[in-house]
C-alpha positions as CSV (number, residue, x, y, z in Angstrom):
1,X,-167.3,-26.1,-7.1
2,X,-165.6,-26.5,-3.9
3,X,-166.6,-28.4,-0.8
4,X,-166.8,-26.9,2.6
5,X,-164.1,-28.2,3.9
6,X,-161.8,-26.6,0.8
7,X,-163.4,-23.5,1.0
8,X,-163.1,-23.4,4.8
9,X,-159.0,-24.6,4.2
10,X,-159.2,-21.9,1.1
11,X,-160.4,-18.8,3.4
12,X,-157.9,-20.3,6.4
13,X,-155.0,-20.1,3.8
14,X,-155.9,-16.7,2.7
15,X,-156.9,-14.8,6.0
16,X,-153.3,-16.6,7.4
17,X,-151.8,-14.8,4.0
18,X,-154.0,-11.3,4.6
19,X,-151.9,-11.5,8.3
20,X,-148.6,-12.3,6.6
21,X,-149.2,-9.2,4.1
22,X,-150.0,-7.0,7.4
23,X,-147.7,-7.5,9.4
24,X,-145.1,-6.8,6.1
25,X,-147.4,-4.0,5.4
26,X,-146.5,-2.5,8.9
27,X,-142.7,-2.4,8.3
28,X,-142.8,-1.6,5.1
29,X,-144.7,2.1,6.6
30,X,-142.6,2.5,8.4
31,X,-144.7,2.4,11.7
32,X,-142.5,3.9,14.5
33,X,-142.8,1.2,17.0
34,X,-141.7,-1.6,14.4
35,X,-139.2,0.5,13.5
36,X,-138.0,1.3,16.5
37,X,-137.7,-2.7,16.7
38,X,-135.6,-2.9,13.7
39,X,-132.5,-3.9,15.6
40,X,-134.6,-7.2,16.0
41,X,-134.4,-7.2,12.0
42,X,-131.8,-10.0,12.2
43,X,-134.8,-12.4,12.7
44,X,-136.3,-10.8,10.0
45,X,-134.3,-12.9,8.2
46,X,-136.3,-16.0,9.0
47,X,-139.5,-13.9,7.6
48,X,-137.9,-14.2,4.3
49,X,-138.4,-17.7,4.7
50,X,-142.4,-17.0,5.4
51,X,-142.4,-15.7,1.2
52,X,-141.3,-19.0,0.1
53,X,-144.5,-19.8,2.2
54,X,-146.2,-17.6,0.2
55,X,-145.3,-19.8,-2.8
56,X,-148.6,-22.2,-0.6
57,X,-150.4,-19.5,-2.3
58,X,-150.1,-21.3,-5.5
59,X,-150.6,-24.6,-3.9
60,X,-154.1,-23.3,-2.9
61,X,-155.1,-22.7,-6.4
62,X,-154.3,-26.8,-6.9
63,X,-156.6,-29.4,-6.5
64,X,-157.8,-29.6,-2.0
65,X,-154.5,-31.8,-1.2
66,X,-152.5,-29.7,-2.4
67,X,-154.0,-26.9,-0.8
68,X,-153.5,-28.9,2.5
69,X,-149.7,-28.5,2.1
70,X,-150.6,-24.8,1.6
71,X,-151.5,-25.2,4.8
72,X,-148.6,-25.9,6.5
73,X,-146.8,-23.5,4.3
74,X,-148.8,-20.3,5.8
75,X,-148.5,-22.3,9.1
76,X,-145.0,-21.2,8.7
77,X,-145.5,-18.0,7.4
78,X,-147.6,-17.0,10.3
79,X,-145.0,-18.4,12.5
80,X,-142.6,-15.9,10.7
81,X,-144.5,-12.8,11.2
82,X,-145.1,-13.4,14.9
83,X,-141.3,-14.0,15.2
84,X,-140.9,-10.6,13.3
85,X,-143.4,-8.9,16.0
86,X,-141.2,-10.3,18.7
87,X,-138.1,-8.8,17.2
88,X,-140.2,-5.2,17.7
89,X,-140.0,-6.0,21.4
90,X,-135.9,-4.7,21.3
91,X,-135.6,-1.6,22.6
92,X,-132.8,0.2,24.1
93,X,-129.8,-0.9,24.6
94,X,-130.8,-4.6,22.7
95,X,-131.6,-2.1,20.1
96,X,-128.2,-1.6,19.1
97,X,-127.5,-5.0,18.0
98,X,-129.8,-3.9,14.8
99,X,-126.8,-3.5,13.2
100,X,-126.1,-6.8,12.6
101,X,-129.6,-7.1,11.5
102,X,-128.1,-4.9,8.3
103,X,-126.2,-7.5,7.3
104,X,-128.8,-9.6,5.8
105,X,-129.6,-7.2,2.8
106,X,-132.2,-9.6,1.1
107,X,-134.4,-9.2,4.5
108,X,-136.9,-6.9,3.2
109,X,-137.8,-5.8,6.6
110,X,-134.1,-5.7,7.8
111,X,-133.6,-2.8,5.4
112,X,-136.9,-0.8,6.6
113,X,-135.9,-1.0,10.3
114,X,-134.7,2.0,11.9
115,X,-131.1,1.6,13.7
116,X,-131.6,1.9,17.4
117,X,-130.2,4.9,19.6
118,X,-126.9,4.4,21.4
119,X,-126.4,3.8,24.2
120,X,-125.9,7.2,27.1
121,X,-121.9,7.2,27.5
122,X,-121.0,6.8,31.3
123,X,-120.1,9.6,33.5
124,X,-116.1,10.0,33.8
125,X,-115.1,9.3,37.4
126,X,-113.4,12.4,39.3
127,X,-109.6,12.7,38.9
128,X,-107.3,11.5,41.8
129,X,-106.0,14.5,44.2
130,X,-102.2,14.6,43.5
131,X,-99.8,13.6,46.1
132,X,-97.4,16.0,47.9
133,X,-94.0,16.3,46.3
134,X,-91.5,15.3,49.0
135,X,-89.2,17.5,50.4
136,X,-86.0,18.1,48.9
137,X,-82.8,17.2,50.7
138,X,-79.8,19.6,51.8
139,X,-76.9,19.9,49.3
140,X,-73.7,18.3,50.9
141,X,-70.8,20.9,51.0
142,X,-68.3,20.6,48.3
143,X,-64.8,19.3,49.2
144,X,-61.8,21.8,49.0
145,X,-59.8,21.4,45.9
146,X,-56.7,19.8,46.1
147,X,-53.4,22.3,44.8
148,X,-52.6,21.3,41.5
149,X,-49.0,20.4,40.1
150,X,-47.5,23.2,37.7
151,X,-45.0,20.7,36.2
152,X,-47.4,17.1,36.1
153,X,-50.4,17.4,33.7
154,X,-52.1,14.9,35.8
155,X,-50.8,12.1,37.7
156,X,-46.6,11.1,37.8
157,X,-45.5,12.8,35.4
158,X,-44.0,10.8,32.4
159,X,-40.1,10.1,32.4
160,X,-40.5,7.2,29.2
161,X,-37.6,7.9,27.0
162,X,-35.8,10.8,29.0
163,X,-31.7,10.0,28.4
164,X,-29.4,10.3,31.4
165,X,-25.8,10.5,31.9
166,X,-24.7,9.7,35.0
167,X,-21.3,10.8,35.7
168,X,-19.5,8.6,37.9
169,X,-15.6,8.5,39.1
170,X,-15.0,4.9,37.2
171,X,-17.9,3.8,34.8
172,X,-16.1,0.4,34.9
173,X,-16.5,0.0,38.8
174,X,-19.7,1.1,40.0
175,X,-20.9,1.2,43.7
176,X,-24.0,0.0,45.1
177,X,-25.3,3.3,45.6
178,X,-24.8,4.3,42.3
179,X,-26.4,1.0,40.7
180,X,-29.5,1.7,42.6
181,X,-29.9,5.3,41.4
182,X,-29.3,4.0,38.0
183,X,-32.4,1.3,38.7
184,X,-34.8,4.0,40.4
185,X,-34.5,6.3,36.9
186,X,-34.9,3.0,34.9
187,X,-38.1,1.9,36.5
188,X,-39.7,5.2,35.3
189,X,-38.8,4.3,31.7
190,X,-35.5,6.6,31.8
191,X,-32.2,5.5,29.6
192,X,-29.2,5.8,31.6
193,X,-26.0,5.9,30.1
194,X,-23.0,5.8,32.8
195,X,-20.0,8.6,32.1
196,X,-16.5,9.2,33.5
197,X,-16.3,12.3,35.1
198,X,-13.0,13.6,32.9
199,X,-15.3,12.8,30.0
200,X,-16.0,15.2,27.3
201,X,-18.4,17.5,27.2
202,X,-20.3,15.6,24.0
203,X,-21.3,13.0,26.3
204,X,-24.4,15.1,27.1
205,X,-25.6,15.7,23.5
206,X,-29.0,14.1,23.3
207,X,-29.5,14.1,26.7
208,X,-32.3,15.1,29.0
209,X,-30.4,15.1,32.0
210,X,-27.1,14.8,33.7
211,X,-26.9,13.1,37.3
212,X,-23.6,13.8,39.2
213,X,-22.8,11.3,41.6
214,X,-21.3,12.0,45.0
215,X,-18.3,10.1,44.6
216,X,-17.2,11.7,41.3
217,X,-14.7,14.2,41.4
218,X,-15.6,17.5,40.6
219,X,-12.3,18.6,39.6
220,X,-12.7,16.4,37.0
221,X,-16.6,17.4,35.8
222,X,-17.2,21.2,37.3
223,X,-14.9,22.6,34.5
224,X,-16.4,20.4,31.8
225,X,-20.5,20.3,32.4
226,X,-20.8,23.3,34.3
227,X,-21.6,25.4,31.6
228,X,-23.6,22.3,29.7
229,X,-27.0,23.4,28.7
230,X,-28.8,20.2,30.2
231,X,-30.3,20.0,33.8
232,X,-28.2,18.8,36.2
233,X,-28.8,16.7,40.0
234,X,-26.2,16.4,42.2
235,X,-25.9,14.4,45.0
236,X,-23.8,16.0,48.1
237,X,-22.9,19.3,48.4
238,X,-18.7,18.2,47.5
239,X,-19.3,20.1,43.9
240,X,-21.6,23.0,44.8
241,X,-18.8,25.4,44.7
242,X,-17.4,24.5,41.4
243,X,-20.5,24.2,39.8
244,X,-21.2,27.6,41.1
245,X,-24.0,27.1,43.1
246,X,-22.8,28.2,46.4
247,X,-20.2,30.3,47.6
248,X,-16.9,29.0,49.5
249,X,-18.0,28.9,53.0
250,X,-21.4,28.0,52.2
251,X,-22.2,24.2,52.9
252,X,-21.6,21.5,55.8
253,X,-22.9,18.4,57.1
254,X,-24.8,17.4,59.9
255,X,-25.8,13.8,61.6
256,X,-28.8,11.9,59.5
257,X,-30.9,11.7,62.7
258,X,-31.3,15.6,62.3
259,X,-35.1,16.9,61.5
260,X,-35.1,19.2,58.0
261,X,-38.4,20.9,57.1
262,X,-39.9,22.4,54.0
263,X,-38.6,26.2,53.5
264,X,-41.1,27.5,50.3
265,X,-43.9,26.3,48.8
266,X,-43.4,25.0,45.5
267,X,-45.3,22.0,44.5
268,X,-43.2,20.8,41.9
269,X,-40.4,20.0,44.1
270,X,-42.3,19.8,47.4
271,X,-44.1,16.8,46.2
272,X,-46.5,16.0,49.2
273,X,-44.6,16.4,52.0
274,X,-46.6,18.6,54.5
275,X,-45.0,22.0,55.2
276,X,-44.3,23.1,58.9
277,X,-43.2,19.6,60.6
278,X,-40.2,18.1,60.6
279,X,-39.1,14.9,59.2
280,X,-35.9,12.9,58.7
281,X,-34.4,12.5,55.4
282,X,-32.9,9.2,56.5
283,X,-33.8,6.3,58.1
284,X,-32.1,5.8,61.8
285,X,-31.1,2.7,60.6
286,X,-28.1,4.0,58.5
287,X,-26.2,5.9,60.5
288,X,-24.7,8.7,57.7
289,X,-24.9,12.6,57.4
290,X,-27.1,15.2,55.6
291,X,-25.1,17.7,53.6
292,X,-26.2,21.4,52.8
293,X,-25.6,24.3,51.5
294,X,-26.5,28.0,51.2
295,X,-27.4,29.0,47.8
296,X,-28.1,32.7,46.0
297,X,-31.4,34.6,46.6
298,X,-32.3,33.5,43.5
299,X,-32.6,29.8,44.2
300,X,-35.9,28.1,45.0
301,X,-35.5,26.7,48.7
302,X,-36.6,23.5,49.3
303,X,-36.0,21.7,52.5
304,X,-33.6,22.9,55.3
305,X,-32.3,21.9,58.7
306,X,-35.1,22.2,60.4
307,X,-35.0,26.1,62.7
308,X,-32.0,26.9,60.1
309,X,-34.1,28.0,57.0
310,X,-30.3,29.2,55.2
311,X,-28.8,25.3,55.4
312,X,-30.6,23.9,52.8
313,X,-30.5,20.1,52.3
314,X,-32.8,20.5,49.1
315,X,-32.8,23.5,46.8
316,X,-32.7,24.5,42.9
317,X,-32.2,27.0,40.2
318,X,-34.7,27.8,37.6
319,X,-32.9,28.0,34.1
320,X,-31.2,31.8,33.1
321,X,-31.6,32.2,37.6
322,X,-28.3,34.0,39.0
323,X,-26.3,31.5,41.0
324,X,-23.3,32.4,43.2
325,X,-21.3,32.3,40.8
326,X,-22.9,32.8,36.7
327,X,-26.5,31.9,35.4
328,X,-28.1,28.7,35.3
329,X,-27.5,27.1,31.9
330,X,-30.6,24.7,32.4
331,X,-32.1,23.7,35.2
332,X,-29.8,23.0,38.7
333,X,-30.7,20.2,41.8
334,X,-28.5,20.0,45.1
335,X,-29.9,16.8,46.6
336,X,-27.5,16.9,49.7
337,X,-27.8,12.9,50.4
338,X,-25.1,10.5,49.2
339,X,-25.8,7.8,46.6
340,X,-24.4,5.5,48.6
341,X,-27.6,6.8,51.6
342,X,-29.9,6.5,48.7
343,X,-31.1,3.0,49.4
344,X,-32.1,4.2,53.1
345,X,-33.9,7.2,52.5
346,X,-37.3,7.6,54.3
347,X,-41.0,8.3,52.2
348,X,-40.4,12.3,52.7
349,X,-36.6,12.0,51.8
350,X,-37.7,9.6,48.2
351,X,-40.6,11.8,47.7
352,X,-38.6,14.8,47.3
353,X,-35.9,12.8,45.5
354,X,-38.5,11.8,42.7
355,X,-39.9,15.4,42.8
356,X,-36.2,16.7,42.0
357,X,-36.1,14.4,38.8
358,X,-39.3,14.9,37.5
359,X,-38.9,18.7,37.6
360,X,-35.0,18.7,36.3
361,X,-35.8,16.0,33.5
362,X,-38.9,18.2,32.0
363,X,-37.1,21.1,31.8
364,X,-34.9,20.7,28.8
């Protein structure tokens, strides 16, 4: 028979166990405010610890010492279950960290507790007014196209590989007019050939064009490249007539200091050279003369002495146009400057010189 003091240990232990068995008994129905708790079902966990205290309840069926460590055991377990009550005291918001209670499966009370309700989402703040779209700015006016050139794709047009014959009076004596001529159309990537002016006519197979220089005799060249199918410039106005382009009384000269002036409007001989002011072909430095002469209707009029539209200094034939005298075989320049005056010519007088070989050269 047990003493007092064992039976007063003995109903200790078990009224310690009867309150570790309610306050399981609780969760385990499911009691809504437990429940509620559940989210504080991680320290539930620790409660499992208060069944190993349960184990005391064995101890108590030893002899009164060992019932004494019993003792302590339900000390423990008691401990548990009030920790278990606190856990009920998450509500809310602390409510939602139940869910990592869940992830101690062997807590028996951990898998009886209800997840908590979440949390109410925030209200969404008001969108931002949208700012005023600026005001658009004026649309500049366009420039004015420029006129484009007929004759030049775009740019100077390219000369690389064009063959020349320049006919001269003595290929084996050249003046230093004539050698600077021969450099200008070599510097646009021309090949220039030099040919006697009683040469034959076979000189100008191949070629792209034929330059006549002033000092050449055209009693010796008229009768032989006249009727030559490759454009031709001449310089002066000495071989207009038996080349056909003029008729006998139509040419002359006048002093290099005189004014000349574009006559019609043709782009790929005008170059840039404004129309309607006058301009010198020759700078005052060289004191020399302008030669002209007065071509058929047909011809396109270039530059004339200025007030005397019918002298022209500049002018052409398009191929198959009527001259004075016959059709133009290919394409026809009068360029009344010497090529000995070449050297001195002003901006105007070189820009319509290059103008006169671009358009002869590309014609062939």
């Amino acid at each position: 028979m047990l003493g007092p003091r064992a039976r007063i240990f003995g109903h200790l232990g078990c009224a310690l166990i009867a309150v570790a068995v309610l306050g399981c008994a609780t969760n385990v129905g499911g009691n809504p405010t437990p429940g509620t708790a559940g989210a504080g079902g991680g320290a539930g966990t620790t409660g499992g610890a208060g069944t190993t205290g349960g184990a005391g309840t064995t101890g108590s069926a030893g002899t009164g010492t060992t019932g004494g460590a019993g003792t302590t055991g339900s000390a423990g377990t008691g401990t548990t279950g009030t920790a278990g009550t606190t856990g009920s005291a998450g509500t809310g918001t602390t409510g939602t960290a139940g869910t990592t209670g869940s992830a101690g499966r062997g807590g028996t009370t951990g898998n009886a507790g209800t997840t908590g309700a979440g949390g109410r989402g925030g209200t969404t703040g008001a969108a931002g007014t949208t700012g005023v779209a600026g005001t658009t700015g004026t649309t500049g006016t366009a420039g004015t196209t420029g006129t484009s050139n007929p004759d030049a794709s775009a740019g100077q047009v390219d000369l690389n590989g064009k063959r020349v014959l320049y006919i001269v009076d003595n290929p084996s004596s050249i003046d230093a007019g004539d050698a600077i001529v021969k450099q200008t159309l070599e510097i646009r990537g021309m090949v220039v050939t030099y040919g006697a002016s009683t040469g034959a006519a076979t000189l100008a197979t191949g070629m792209n064009l034929i330059v006549i220089s002033s000092g050449a005799g055209s009693s010796n060249y008229a009768p032989t490249f006249s009727s030559v199918a490759v454009p031709m410039l001449v310089f002066g106005n000495s071989g207009y007539k038996d080349l056909g382009f003029i008729a006998s009384s139509g040419k002359g000269s006048v002093a290099s200091t005189t004014l000349v002036s574009l006559v019609d409007a043709n782009p790929a001989l005008d170059s840039d050279v404004m129309a309607g002011v006058g301009f010198k072909m020759i700078l005052d430095v060289r004191s020399t003369s302008l030669y002209w002469g007065t071509p058929a209707a047909a011809a396109t009029k270039v530059a004339s002495i200025m007030g005397t539209p019918a002298e022209l200094v500049v002018f052409a034939y398009e191929k198959g146009a009527a001259m004075a005298t016959g059709t133009a075989p290919a394409r026809r320049v009068g360029f009344g400057v010497k090529t000995d005056s070449v050297q001195d010519v002003t901006i105007e007088g070189f820009k319509l010189l290059t103008a006169a070989i671009e358009w002869a050269a590309t014609g062939s």
